[in-house]
N, C-alpha and C positions, 0 to 999 in steps of 0.2 A: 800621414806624410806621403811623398809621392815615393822617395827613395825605394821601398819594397816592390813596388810595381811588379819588376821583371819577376818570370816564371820560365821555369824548365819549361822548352815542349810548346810553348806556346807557338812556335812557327810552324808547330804540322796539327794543331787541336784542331779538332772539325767544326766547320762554321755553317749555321745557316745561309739559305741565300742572300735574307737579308741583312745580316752580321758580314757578308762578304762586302755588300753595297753599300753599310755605313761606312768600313772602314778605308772603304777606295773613296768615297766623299769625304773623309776627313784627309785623306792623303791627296788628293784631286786639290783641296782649297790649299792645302798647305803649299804645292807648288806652285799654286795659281798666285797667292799672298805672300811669299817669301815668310810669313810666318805662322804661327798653330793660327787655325780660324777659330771664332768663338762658336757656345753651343749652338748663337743666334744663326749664325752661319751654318751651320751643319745643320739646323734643323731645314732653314729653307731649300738647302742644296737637295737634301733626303726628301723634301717633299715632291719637288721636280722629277722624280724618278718617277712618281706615281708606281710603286709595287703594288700590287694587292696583299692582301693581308688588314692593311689599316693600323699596324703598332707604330708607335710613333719612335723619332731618331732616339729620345729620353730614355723610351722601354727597350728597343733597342741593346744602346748602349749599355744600360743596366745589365743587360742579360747575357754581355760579350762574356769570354772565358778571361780570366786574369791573363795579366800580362801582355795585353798586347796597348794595352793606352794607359796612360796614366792617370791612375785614379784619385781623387780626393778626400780622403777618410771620414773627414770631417761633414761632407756634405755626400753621398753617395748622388745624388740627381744634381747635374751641374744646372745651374741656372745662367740665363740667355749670356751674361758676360764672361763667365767661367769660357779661356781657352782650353781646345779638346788636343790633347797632347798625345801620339802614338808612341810609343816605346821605338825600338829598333827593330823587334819584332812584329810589332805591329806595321814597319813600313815594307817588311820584306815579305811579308802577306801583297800587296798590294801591287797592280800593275801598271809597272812602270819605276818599281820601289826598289828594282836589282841594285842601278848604278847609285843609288842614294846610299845604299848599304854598303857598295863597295869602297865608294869613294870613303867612308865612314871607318872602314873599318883597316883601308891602305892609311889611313890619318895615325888612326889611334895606333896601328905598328909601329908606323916610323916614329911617333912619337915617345913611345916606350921603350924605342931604342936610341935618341935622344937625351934622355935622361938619363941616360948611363955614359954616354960618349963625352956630354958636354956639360961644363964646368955654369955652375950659376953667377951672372954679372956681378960684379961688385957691390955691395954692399945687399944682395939679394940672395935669401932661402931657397930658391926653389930656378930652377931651369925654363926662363920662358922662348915661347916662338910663336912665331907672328903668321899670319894669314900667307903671305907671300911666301914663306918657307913652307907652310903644309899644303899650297898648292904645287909646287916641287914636285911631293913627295906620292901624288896625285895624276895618275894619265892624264893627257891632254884630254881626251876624248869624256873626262869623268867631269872637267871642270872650264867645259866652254865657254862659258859664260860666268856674269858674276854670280847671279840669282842662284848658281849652283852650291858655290861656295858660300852665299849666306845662310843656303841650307845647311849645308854640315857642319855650322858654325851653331846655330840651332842643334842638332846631334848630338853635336858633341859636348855641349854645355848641359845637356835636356837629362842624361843618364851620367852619377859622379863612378868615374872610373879611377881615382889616383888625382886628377886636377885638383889643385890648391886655390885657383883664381883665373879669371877670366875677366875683357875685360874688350871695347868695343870704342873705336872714334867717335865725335861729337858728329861727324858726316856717317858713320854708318861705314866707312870703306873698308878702314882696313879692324882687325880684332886680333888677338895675343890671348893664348893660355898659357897657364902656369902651372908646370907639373912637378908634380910629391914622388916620389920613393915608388909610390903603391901603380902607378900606371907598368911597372916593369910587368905585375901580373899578366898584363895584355898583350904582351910583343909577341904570340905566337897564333892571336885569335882569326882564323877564316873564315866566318862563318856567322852569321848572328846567333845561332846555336852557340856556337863556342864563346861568343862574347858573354852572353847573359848564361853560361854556365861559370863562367869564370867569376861575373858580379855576384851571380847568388852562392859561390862556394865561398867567397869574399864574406861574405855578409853572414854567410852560418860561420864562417871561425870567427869574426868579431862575437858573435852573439857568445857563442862559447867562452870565449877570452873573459868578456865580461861578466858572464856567468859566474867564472871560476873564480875570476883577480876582479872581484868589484874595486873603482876606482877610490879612494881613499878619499879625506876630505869632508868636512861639514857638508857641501854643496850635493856632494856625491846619496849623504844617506839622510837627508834633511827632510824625507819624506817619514822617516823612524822614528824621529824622536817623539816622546809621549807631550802630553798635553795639547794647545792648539797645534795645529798643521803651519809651520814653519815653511814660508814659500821663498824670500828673497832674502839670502843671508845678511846676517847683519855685516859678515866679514866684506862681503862684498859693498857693501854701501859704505862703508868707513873707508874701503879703498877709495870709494868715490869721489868721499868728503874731503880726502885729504892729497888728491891727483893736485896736484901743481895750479896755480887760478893761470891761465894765460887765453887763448882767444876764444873758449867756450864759458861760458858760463853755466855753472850745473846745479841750479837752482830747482828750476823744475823735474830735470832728468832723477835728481836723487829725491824730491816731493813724488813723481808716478814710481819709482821703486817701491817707495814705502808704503803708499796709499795701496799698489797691488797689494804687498805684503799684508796690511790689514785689511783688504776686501774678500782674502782669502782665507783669512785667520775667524775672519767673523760668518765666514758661509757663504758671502753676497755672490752670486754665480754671475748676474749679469754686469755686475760693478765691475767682477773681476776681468771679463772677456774684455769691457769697454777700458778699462785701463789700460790694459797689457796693450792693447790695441792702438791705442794713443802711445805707448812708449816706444812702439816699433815707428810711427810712424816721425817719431819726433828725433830719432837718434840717425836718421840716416848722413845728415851733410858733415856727423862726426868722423864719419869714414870716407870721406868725398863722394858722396852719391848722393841721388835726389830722391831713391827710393828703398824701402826695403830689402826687396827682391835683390836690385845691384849690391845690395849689404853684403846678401846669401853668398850671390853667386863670385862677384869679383874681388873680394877683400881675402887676403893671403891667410886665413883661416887654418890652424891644427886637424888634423885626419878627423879629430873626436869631436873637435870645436865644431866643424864645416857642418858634420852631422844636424850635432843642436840645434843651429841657426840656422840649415837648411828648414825642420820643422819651426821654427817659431816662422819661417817665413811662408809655408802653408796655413798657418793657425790663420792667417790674418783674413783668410778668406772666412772664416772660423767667426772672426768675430766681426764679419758684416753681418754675420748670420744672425749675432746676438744684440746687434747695432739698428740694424735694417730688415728686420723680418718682421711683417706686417700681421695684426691679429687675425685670425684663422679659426676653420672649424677644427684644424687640426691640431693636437700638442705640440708644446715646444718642448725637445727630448733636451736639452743642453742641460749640464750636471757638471757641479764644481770639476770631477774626475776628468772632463773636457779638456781642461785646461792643457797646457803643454807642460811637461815634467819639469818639476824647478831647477835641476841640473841645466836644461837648456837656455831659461830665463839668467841664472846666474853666469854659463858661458860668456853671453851677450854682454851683460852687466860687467863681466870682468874683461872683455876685450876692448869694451870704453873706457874703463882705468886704465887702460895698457896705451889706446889711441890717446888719450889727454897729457901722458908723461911724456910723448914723444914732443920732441920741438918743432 
């Protein structure tokens, strides 16, 4: 998943020249495109440099120190469509990457002090604000233009700090996040250092937590139980079967539940990629969105929930890999164990029960 990405230290780790050069061409395109450029992009830009050496932007990349872009687990070499995403570290390496960071990081303050001051609208969990209010809270001089602001609109969506939901107009203009409890952690961060020490101190007490207090639950230890490998709970599909009938029909939704379920039970490694794959792609307009990723990123999602479906919504690069990878002299490494952890699968499954009861 991309989540782990950040690393201590990665803003002062020593870079090659050429590790200097990719990562100012991936930050170059990104200002240039108001969005991440793909690898196709960064390989062409990288090669206009003409370095000697002869390694290419692929080997490169590979060879950068963690933490400064965000990597893909699932595919370690991005291919030509894969977008190339830097971290916050990775933009504050970068010349001309000061005011991206700053503006990035006056955002994420006043927003963490936001969330404490002000009361959630009516009938809403969580405290939102809109483009117009975090440009406010933003120097003039940080957000001249708009192309500025759709950048740190990108930042800020790109690394989860505490956000519960995000969320962007059919024109692109204006955008609103949605922020959890857990952004308070941020309200004192200067520093991209200090940001991404705060993420990954973040991230070791979750890990710990869960270590200690595993979550309780079928779903939780469904990987324990003896016999076949139990992948999609049954409790969770009977939730499904029995959600209210009104303007979805969940016909198919609860046939790829079950079908995963026995594609995994019976071993089928590529059946199961191509299922799972088809289920993600099939459930987004339950949540009003058109595609997965908006599932991830802008649907009002639990701290633990946002996690899981943040991963199932990497996996799917996952399984072009198991959909769309052409025969080779090379092996295909893909192994049931691939899979994304069933706790994440039934998250998803049970936040569709949850959206089909709503009116």
């Amino acid at each position: 998943m991309f989540g782990i990405a950040e690393r201590r230290g990665a803003v002062t780790v020593a870079l090659s020249r050429a590790q200097g050069a990719l990562l100012q061409v991936v930050y170059d395109e990104f200002r240039a495109g108001v969005s991440w450029p793909t690898m196709y992009q960064v390989d062409r830009a990288f090669i206009r440099l003409k370095l000697r050496g002869g390694a290419s932007a692929v080997a490169i990349l590979r060879g950068l120190p963690d933490g400064l872009l965000m990597r893909n687990q699932s595919r370690p070499d991005p291919i030509p469509q894969d977008e190339i995403k830097l971290t916050i570290s990775g933009v504050a390496r970068c010349d001309g990457g000061g005011d991206d960071v700053e503006a990035f990081l006056r955002a994420v303050r006043w927003c963490a002090k936001q969330e404490v001051r002000r009361e959630p609208e009516t009938g809403q969990a969580s405290v939102r604000v809109s483009r117009k209010e975090i440009a406010r809270a933003v120097p003039a001089r940080l957000r001249a233009d708009a192309t500025r602001m759709d950048r740190l609109y990108l930042l800020l969506t790109l690394h989860h700090w505490g956000t519960v939901g995000s969320g962007r107009s059919p024109d692109g203009a204006d955008w609103e996040l949605s922020l959890g409890p857990e952004v308070r952690r941020f309200k004192n961060v200067r520093s991209a250092e200090e940001f991404i020490d705060a993420r990954v101190g973040w991230c070791e007490e979750e890990e710990r937590r869960l270590q200690t207090h595993p979550a309780a639950g079928v779903e939780q230890r469904i990987d324990d139980v003896p016999g076949p490998r139990v992948y999609v709970s049954p409790h969770v599909v009977d939730q499904l079967r029995t959600a209210p009938k009104g303007r979805w029909d969940t016909t198919k939704l609860i046939a790829l539940a079950k079908e995963l379920d026995a594609c995994v039970q019976a071993g089928h490694v590529y059946a199961s990629h191509a299922v799972l794959r088809a289920l993600l792609d099939h459930v987004p307009p339950l949540f009003g969105q058109k595609t997965f990723s908006a599932v991830a990123s802008s649907h009002s999602w639990g701290r633990t929930d946002s996690r899981y479906v943040g991963r199932l919504s990497t996996f799917r690069d996952q399984g072009d890999d198991a959909l769309h990878r052409q025969i080779s002299k090379s092996p295909d490494l893909l192994i049931l164990d691939d899979l994304p952890q069933a706790v994440a699968v039934n998250s998803l499954l049970r936040g569709c029960a949850e959206q089909l009861r709503k009116p």
